[in-house]
C-alpha positions as CSV (number, residue, x, y, z in Angstrom):
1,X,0.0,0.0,0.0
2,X,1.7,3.5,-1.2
3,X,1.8,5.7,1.7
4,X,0.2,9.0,1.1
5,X,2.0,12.2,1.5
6,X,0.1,15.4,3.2
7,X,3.4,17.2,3.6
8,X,4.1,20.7,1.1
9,X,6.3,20.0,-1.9
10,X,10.3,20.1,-1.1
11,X,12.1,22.8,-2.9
12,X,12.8,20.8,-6.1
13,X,9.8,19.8,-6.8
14,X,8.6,23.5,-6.7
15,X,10.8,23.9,-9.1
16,X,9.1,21.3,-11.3
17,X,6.1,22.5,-10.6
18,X,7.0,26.1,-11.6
19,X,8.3,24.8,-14.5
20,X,5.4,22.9,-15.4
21,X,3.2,26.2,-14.7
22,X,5.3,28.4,-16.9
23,X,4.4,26.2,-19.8
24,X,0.7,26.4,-19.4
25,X,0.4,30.1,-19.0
26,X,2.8,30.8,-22.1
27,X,0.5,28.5,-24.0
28,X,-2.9,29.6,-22.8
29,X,-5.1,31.0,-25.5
30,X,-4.7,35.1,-26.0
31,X,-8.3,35.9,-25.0
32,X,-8.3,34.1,-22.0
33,X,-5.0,35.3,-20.9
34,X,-6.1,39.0,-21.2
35,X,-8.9,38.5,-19.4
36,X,-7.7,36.6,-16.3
37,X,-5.3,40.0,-16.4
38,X,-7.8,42.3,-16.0
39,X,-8.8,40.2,-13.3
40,X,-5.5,40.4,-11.8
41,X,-5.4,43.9,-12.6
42,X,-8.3,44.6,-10.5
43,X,-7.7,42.1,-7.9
44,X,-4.5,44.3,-6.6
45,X,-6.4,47.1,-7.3
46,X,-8.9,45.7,-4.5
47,X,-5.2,45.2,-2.2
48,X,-4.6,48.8,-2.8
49,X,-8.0,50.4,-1.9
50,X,-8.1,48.2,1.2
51,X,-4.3,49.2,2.4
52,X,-5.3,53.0,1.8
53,X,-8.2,52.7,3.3
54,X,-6.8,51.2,6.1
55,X,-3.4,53.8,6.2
56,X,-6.0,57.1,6.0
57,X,-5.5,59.2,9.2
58,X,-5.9,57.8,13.0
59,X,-8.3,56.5,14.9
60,X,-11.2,58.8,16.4
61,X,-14.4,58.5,18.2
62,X,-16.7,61.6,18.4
63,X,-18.9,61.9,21.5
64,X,-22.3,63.1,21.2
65,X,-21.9,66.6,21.4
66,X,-19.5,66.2,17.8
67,X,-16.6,67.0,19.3
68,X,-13.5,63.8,19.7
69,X,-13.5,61.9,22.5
70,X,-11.1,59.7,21.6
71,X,-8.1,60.1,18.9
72,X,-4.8,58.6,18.3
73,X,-2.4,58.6,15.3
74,X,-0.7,54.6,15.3
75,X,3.1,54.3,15.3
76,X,4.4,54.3,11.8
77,X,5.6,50.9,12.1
78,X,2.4,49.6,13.1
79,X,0.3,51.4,10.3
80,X,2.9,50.1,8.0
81,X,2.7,46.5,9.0
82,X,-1.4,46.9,9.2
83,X,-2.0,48.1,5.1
84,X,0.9,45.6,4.1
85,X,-1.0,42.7,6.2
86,X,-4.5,43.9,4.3
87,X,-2.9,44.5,0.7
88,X,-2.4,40.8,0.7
89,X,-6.2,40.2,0.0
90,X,-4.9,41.3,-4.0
91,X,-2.5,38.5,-4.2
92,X,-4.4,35.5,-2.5
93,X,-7.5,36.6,-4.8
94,X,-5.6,36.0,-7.7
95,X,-3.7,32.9,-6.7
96,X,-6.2,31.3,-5.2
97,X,-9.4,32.8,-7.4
98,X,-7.2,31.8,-10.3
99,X,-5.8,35.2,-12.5
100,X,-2.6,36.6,-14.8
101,X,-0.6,38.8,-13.0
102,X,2.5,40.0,-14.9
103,X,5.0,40.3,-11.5
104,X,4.5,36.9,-10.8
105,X,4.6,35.6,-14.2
106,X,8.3,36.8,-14.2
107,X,8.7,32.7,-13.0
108,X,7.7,31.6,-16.4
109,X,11.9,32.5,-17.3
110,X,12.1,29.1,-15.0
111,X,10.4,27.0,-18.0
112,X,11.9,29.7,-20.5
113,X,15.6,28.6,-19.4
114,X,14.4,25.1,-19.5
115,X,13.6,25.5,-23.0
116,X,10.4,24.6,-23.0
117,X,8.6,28.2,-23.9
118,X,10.4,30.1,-26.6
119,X,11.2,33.8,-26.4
120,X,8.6,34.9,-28.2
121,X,5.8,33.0,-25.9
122,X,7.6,34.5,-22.8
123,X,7.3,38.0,-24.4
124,X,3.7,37.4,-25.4
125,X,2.2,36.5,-22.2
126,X,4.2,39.3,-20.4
127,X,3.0,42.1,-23.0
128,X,-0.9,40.6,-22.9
129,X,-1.0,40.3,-19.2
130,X,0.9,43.8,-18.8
131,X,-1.8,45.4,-20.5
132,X,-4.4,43.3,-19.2
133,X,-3.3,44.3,-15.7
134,X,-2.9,47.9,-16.5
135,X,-6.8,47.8,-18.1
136,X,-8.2,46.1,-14.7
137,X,-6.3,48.7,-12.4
138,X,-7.5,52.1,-14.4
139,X,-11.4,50.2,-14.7
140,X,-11.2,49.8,-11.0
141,X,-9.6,53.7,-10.1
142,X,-12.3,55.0,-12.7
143,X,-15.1,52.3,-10.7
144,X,-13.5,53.9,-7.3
145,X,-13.2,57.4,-8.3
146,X,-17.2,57.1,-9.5
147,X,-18.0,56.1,-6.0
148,X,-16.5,58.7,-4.2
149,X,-14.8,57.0,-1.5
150,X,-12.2,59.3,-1.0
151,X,-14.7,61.3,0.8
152,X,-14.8,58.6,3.4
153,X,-13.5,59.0,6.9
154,X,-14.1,62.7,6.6
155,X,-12.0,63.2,3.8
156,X,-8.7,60.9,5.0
157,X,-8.8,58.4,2.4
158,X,-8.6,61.3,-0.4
159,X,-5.8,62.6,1.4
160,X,-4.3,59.1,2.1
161,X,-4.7,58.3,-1.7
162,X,-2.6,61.6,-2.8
163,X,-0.2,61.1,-0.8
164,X,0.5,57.5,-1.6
165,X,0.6,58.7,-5.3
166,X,2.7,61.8,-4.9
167,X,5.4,60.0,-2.8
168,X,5.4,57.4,-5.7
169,X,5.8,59.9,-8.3
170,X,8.6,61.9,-6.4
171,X,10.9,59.1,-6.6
172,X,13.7,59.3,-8.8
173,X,14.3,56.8,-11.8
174,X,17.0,54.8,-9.7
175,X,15.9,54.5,-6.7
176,X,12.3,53.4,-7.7
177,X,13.8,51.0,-10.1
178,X,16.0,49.5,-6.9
179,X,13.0,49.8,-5.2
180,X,10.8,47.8,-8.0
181,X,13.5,45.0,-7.8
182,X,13.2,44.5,-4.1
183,X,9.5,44.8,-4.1
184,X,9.4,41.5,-6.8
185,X,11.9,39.7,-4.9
186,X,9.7,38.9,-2.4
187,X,6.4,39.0,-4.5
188,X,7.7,36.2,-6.8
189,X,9.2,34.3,-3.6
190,X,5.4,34.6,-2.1
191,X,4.4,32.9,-5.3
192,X,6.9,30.7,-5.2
193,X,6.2,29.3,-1.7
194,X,2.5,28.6,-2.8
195,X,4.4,26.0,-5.5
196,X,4.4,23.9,-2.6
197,X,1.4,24.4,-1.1
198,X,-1.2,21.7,-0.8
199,X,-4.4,23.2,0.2
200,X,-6.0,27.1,0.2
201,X,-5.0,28.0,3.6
202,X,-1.1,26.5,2.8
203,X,-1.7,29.8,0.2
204,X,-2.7,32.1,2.3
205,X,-0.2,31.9,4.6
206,X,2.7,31.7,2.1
207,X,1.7,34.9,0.7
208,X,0.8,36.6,3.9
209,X,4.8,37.6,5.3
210,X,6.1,38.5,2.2
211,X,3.3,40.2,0.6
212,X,3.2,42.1,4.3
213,X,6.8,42.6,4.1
214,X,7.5,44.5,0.8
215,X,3.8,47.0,1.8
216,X,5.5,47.8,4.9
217,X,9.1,48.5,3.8
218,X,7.8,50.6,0.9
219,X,9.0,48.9,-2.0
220,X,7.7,49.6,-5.4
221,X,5.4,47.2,-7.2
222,X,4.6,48.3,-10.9
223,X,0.4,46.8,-11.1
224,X,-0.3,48.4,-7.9
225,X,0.7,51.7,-9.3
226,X,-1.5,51.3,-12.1
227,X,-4.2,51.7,-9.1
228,X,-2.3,54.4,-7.0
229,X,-1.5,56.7,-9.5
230,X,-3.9,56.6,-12.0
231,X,-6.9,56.7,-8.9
232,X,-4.9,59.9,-7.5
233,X,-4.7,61.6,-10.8
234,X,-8.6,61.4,-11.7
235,X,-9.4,62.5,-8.3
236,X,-7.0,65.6,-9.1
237,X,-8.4,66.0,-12.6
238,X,-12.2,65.6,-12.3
239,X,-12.5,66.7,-8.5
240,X,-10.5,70.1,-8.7
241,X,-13.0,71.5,-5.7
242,X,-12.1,68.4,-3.3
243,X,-8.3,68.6,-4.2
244,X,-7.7,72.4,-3.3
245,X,-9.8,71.5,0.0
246,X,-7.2,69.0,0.9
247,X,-4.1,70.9,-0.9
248,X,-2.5,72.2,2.8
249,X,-2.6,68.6,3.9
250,X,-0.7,66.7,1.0
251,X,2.8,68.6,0.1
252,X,4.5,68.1,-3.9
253,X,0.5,67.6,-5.6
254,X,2.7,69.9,-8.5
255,X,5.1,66.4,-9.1
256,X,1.5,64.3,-9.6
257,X,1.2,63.9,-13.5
258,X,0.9,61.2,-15.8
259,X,4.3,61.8,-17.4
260,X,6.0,61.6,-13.4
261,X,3.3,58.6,-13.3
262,X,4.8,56.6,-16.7
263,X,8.4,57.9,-16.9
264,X,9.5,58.5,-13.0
265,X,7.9,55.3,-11.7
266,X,5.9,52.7,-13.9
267,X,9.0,52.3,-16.4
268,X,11.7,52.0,-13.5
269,X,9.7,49.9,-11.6
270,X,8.7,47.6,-14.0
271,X,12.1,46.8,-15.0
272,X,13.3,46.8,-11.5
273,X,9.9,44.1,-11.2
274,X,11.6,41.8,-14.0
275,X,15.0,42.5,-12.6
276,X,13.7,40.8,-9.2
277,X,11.1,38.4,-10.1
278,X,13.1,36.9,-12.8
279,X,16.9,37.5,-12.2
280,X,17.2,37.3,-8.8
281,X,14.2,34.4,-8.1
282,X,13.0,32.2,-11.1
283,X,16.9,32.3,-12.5
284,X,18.3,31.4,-8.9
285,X,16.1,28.8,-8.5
286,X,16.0,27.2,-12.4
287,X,20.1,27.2,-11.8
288,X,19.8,25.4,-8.4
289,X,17.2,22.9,-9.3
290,X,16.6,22.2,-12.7
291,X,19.6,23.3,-14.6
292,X,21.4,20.0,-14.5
293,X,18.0,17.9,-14.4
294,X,18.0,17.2,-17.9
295,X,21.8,16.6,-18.7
């Protein structure tokens, strides 16, 4: 009688396994790959709004009379640690509710070194899925800006929104593409350590610490900006009245532009992304486990 094994997959076969994924979603008909993108797109997109939401202003309580009975501003540590703990919803969405997200897919170069996806395919799933992405995250900001909640918590979640976008936009080109390689280090290891999962809550957790990590240390992750940014900017552009009310609160709105938005951050940062996810993760790991598996 075989005995049967409960325990995750060891390292190598991971490797397999990633391997064997990388083939699938460079074969995987074009239609269906852009829109499991958008999905993904918009899955992050859901990660962002929920960390923003979450980093917007203190905590208050207002007695009866209107005035605050209670307020408190947490530790920047701790505020940093909580939106990187809820931005992890956009990840286990789309690993676990099944999507194409172009970060990850930077561990399809594992089945690309292999030889068993061609150049071409590689480049083809990363351009459709790019765009796809980028389509889900600017339906969502456009879904989000129609809704108005950046009026919420009396304002703090517009404010919260234009911050995170102008700090983004401030960066220079180096530092936010060193920052974009960090950031899809530990993105593509989160993916990674699902490889050898065996159930949904195995997942979860593998995504939870580094997902967590890379929100809190403020690295740069190029789909989530296609939320940040973007959002920021239409509020800016078709709420001029609401922006000049919150103007003395968020410092540098003059650097927030779509040209800072594609040429200061989304180009570093996506090649800083690729740099990561697939130089410093999926090529580390094809040269430990499966380059000499074949020969």
């Amino acid at each position: 009688m075989s005995e049967i094994r409960i325990d995750a997959l060891l390292p190598g076969e991971m490797a397999t396994r990633a391997e064997y994924l990388g083939v699938r979603k460079a074969e995987m008909p074009a239609l269906m790959m852009f829109t499991l993108a958008i999905l993904a797109g918009a899955f992050i997109s859901l990660g962002a709004i929920f960390a923003t939401t979450v980093s917007a202003g203190g905590v208050s309580v207002a007695a009866a009379d209107g005035t605050a009975a209670f307020s408190a501003n947490l530790p920047y540590g701790v505020n940093r640690l909580l939106t990187g703990l809820v931005f992890c919803l956009g990840l286990i969405l789309v690993v676990v509710g099944g999507a194409e997200l172009f970060t990850g897919n930077n561990l399809i170069v594992m089945a690309w070194a292999s030889r068993k996806v061609s150049t071409r395919a590689l480049l083809r799933n990363w351009g459709i899925v790019y765009a796809g992405n980028f389509v889900g995250a600017i339906g969502t900001a456009i879904l989000m800006l129609l809704g108005r909640q950046y009026t919420f918590g009396a304002s703090s979640v517009g404010v919260a929104a234009l911050k995170i976008a102008v700090g983004k936009t401030s960066l220079d080109f180096w530092q936010a593409l060193v920052l974009g390689i960090l950031c899809n280090a530990l993105v593509c290891l989160a993916v990674w350590l699902t490889y050898s999962a065996r159930s949904v809550m195995d997942k979860i957790m593998a995504i939870i610490f580094p997902i967590t990590a890379f929100v809190a240390m403020g690295f740069e992750h190029s789909i989530a900006n296609m939320y940040f940014i973007p959002y920021a900017l239409f509020i800016r552009m078709f709420d001029p009245a609401f922006t000049a009310a919150v103007a003395d609160k968020v410092s540098g709105l003059e650097s927030l532009t779509w040209s800072a938005f594609f040429f200061n951050n989304l180009l570093p940062v996506t090649v800083g992304n690729i740099i990561g996810g697939a130089g410093l993760v999926a090529a580390v790991y094809w040269f430990v486990f499966l380059y000499n598996k074949d020969r």
